[in-house]
N, C-alpha and C positions, 0 to 999 in steps of 0.2 A: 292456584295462588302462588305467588312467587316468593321465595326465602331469603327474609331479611337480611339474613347475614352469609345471603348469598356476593360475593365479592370484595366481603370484610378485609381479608388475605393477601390480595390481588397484589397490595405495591411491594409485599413479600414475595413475592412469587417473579415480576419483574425485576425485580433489582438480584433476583437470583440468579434469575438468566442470563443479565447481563456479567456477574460473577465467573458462570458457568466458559460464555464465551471467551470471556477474558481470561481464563484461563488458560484456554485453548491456544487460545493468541501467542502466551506465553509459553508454550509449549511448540510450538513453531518457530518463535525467535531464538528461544534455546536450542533446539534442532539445528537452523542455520548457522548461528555461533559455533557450533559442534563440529560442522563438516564446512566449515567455512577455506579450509588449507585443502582439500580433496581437489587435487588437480587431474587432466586429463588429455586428450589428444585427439586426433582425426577418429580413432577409433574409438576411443571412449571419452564418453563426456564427461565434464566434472560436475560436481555437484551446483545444483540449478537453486536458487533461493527460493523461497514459499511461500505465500503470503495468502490469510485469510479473507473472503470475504464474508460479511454479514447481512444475516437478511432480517425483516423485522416481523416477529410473530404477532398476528391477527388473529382472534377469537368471536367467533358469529355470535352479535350480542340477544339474540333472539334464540338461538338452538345450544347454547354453549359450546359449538364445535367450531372448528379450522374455518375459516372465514378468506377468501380472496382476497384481494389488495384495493382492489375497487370497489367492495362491499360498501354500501351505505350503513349498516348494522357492526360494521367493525369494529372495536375495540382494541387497544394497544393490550399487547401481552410480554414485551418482553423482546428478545433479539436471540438470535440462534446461529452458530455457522452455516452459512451454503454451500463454501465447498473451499477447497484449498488450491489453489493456484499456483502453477513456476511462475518466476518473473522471464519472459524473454530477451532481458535486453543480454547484449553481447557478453561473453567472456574475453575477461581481460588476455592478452599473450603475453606472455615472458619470454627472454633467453636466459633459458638456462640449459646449455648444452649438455653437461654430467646425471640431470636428472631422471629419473626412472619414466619417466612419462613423457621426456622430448622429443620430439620426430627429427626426422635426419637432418631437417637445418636447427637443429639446438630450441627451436620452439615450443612451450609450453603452455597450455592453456588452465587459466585460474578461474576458481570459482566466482559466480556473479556477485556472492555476498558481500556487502559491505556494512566492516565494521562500526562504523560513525551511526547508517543508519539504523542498523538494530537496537544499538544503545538509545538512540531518540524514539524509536518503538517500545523499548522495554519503560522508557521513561513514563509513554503514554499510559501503558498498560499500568503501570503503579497509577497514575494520577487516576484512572479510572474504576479501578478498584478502589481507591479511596473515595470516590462521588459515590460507588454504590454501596460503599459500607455508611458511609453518611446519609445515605437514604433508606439505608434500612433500619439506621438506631432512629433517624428522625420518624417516620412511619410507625416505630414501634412506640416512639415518645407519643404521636397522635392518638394511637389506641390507649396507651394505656392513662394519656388524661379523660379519654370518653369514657373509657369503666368507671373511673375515678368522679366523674361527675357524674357519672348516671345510678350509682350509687347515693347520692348524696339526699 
């Protein structure tokens, strides 16, 4: 027999995840903000930006467990990082000939980071953390009108 208040939980549990991730998100933008001036050369690189991907967590509605992507039994659970990635597009050059890190024709190579977009990033990341905190007071408003009326 199956338990009613089997999945009661579940849009907590989602909206956590997605919490979870975004946080992480944000812990990589701060990262790149951080080492965004690390410059380097022929010999050494400078630092490379970083950027998350996300995947979307699936749950086998029949076994309770990890579910495939093409599962017909799947169920949405939530979002998770997959992995972190450099961005490869080029490093910008500089001249700056006095600098610690310029090769013999005064050239310097700067990091890929840019400032504009991490702040449009970190913006997301706020707007998204606020959809999932508003999904989880709302969620939490849904239960507790059902107690409320199922009491009555």
């Amino acid at each position: 027999m199956n338990d009613p208040m089997q999945g009661v939980f579940r849009g907590f549990d989602i909206a956590g995840a997605g919490l979870r991730a975004e946080l992480q998100r944000a812990e990589v933008v701060a990262s790149n903000l951080a080492n965004m001036h690390r410059t380097g050369n022929a010999q050494k690189e400078p630092y490379r930006r970083k950027q998350i991907v996300f995947e979307e967590m699936l749950l086998d509605a029949q076994k309770g467990g990890n579910a495939t992507m093409g599962s017909v039994d799947a169920i949405a659970n939530g979002v998770q990082v997959a992995k972190v990635v450099e961005d490869q597009t080029a490093f910008p050059v500089f001249y700056q000939p006095g600098h610690p890190d310029a090769d013999a024709s005064g050239k310097v190579l700067g990091s890929n980071v840019d400032l504009f977009q991490e702040l449009v990033d970190m913006q997301v990341i706020e707007r998204s953390f606020d959809a999932n905190l508003t999904a989880l007071r709302s969620y939490r408003g849904m239960l507790q009108n059902t107690i409320t009326n199922m009491s009555r």
